[in-house]
LUMGUKOL-526054 format. One record per residue (C-alpha): x, y, z. Coordinates in steps of 0.5 Angstrom, whole numbers, plus 2048, in hexadecimal, padded with zeros to 3 digits. Layout:
XYZ...
END
This chain:
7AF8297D77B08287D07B78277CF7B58237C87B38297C47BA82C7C87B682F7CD7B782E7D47BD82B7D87C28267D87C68237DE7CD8227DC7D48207DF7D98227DB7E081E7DC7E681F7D87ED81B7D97F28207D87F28227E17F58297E07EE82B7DD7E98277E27E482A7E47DF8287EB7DD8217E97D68237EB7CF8247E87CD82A7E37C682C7DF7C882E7D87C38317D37C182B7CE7C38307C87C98317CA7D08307C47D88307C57D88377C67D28387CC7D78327CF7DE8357CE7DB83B7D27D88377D77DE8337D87E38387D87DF83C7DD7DF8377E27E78367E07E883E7E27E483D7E97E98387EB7F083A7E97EE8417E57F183D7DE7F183F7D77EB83E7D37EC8387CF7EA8347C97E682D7CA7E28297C77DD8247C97DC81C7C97D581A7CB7D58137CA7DB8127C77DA8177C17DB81E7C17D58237C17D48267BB7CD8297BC7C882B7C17C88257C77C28247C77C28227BF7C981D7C27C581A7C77BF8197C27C38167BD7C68107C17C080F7C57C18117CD7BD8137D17BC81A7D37BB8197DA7C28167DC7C88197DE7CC8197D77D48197D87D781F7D37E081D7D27E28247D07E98237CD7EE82A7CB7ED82A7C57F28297BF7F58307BC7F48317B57FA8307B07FE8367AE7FF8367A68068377A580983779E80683579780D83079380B83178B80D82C78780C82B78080882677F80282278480481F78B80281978C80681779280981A79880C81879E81081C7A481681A7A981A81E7AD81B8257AA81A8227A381482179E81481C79880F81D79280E81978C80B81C78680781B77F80D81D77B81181777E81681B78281781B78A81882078E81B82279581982979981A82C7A081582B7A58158347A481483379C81B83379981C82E79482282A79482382578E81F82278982081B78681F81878081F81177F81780E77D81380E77680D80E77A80A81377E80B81178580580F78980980D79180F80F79581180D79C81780D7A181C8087A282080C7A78228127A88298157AC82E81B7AC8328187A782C8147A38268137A082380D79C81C80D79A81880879481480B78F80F80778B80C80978480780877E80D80577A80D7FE77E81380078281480178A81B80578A82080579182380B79182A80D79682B81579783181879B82E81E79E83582179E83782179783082179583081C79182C81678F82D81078B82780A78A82A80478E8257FF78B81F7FF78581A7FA7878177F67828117F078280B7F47828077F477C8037FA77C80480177E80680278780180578A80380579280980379680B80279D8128007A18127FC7A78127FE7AF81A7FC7AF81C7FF7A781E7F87A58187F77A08137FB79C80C7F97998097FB7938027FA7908007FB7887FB7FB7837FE7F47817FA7F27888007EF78B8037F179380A7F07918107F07978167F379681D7F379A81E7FA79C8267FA79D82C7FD79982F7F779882A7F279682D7EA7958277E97918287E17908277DD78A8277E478682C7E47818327E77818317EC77C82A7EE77F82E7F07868337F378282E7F877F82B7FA7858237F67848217F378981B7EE7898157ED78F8177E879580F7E779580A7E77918027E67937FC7E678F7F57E87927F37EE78F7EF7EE7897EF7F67877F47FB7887F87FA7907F88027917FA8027987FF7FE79B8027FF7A38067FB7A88017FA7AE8077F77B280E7F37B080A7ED7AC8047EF7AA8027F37A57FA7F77A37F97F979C7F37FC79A7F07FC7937EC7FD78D7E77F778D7E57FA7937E97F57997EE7F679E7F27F179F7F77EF7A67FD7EA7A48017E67A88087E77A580B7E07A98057DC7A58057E079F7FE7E179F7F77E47A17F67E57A87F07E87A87EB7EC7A27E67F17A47E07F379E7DF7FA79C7D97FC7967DE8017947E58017907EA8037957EF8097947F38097997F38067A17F78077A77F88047AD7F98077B47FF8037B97FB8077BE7F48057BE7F58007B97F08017B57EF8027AC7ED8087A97EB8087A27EA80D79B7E580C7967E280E7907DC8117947DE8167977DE81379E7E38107A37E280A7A77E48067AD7E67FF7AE7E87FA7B37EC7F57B17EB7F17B77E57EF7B87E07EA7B57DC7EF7B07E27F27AF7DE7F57A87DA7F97AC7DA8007AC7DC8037B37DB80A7B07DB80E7AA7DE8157A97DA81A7A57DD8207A27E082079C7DC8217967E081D7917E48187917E88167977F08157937F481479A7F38137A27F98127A77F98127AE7FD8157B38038117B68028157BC7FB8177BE7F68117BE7F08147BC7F28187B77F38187AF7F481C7A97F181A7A27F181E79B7EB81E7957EA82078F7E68267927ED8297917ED82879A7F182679F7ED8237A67EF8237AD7EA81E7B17E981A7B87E78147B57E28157BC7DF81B7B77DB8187B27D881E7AF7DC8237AE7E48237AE7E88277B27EB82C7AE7EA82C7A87F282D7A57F183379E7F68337997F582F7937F483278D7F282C78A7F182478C7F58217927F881A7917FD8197967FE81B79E80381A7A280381A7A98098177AB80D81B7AF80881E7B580A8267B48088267AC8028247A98038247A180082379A8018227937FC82478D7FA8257877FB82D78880382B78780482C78E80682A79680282D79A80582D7A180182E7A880482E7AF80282B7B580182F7BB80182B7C08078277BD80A82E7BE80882F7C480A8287C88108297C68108307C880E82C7CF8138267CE81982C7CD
END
């Protein structure tokens, strides 16, 4: 038997944990050269013998990676023996995304981020926008110098909306919109960065927001409406600017990437190829993970806590901030073919997350999948440079093209659809 050169059989137990889909815990020869698509067959036929069930979509985990070949190219390549009894995890696999509605804007858009029905862009010709979830555009708000380089939600509900931009004009501004009259007015221009905004981040509790800049600060700020800012003068809070409540040094390049990992601490990822943990009650690093290339973007999941990030290099790579060789690589994604501008796990499902690139693509990975996306999410006429992933339904993305391009979740639908 020469199962190697993928001929001959391999003895297989095929688990799955999803109970309504289990098949009989026993046994089977299967060909060595078999892919995904001999398995589904398989699967599904032994489904239709036990309920008569429809036909559905899996995909395969052997050895905590999905298959993406042959199996006996898999087994090869991690070393396993051909004569054992190989465990095969099959797993419904994620429906495709459904490219909804392309929002055109007038100039670059670097940022993004969706909550509820409502979409909030920033763009390159200094100007905020607010959409529908179904593409209408709701408003458009002026106020920087500069283009704007990151959005976030503060909160959100029937009445009210309030949300902070952050811009290359050294400004973070709060902004307060009444969703009746459809009005919006800044409620707070943020000064003490020195050079341009590149990323912003609001707490778990809306009460503070943390930007990171080319000046290499972290800079703390308080997030509420009405800020008592001590020590400030009387003129400063008359005029609406307010000043950070902490500043941290550490950096030495560009902070891209800043994200609240829980109520007091924070991750930041940069351009001098480090991401750094801190401690906000210590105002300090907590801990400090080495990468050999500058950082992008990263994202860091509350479901599996894990860190994600996007480098000049085309690729994605995963880290583990709580083990000791925290810099160690756990796994690199390869897909793109340019630079990796921006990554954002999804909130809801732990294995999965999206990233965009300059090779004009959107991507939809299991981080269990190394060598190939998911999907790959198709729209971009141009460079991506932000995606968003905030509200579970919609996956969406801003670019050089001038547009929002918005995907909508199947699953997310069809869970609600369930849940109704």
């Amino acid at each position: 038997m020469d199962v190697e050169n993928g001929e001959g059989q391999v003895q297989v137990h095929l688990k799955t944990k999803q109970e309504h889909y289990a098949v009989p815990d026993v046994p089977y020869a299967i060909d060595g050269t078999v892919t995904t698509v001999e398995l589904n067959t398989f699967v599904n036929a032994l489904l239709r013998q036990k309920d008569g069930s429809s036909d559905t979509d899996f995909d395969f985990l052997v050895f905590d990676e999905y298959l993406r070949g042959r199996l006996c190219d898999h087994l090869r390549e991690k070393a396993i023996s051909f004569e054992d009894a190989i465990e095969i995890e099959y797993v419904e696999r994620f429906p495709a995304p459904e490219p909804q509605d392309c929002l055109l804007h007038d100039d670059w858009v670097s940022a993004v981020k969706a909550s509820g029905k409502w979409i909030l862009s920033g763009c390159y010709d200094n100007t905020l926008n607010l959409w529908t979830n179904k593409g209408k555009h709701i408003l458009t708000i002026s106020g920087h110098t500069a283009p704007i380089k990151a959005v976030d939600w503060i909160s959100l509900d029937e009445e009210t909306g309030r949300f902070v931009s952050t811009s290359q004009d050294q400004t973070a501004m709060l902004w307060q919109w009444n969703v009746g009259s459809n009005s919006v007015e800044c409620v707070s221009v943020c000064k003490g960065h020195e050079r341009g905004v590149d990323s912003v981040s609001v707490s778990p509790d809306g009460l503070r927001f943390a930007t990171g800049s080319w000046d290499t600060m972290l800079k703390v700020w308080s997030a509420e409406v009405e800020d008592a800012v001590e020590g400030s003068s009387k003129r400063m809070k008359e005029s609406g600017v307010r000043t950070p409540k902490i500043t941290l040094q550490g950096h030495r390049e560009s902070v891209s990437a800043v994200q609240w990992m829980d109520a007091s601490t924070l991750l930041t990822g940069s351009w001098d190829h480090t991401l750094k943990v801190w401690d906000l009650s210590l105002e300090g690093i907590k801990t400090e993970i080495s990468t050999n290339k500058s950082i992008f973007d990263a994202s860091y999941s509350k479901l599996n806590r894990l860190i994600l990030t996007a480098s000049a290099d085309k690729n994605l790579r995963l880290y583990d901030p709580r083990t000791n060789q925290g810099s160690v690589v756990r796994n690199t994604y390869l897909g793109h073919n340019a630079w990796v501008q921006t990554v954002m796990w999804s909130t809801t499902e732990e294995f999965l997350f999206v990233s965009g690139a300059y090779d004009n693509q959107n991507k939809l990975w299991d981080c269990r999948s190394p060598k190939a996306p998911l999907y790959d999410l198709l729209g971009h006429g141009e460079k991506v440079l932000d995606i968003d992933w905030s509200n579970p339904k919609y996956i969406v993305s801003g670019g050089v093209d001038n547009t929002v391009r918005v995907f909508k979740s199947r699953k997310a639908l069809a869970d609600d659809a369930e849940t109704k």
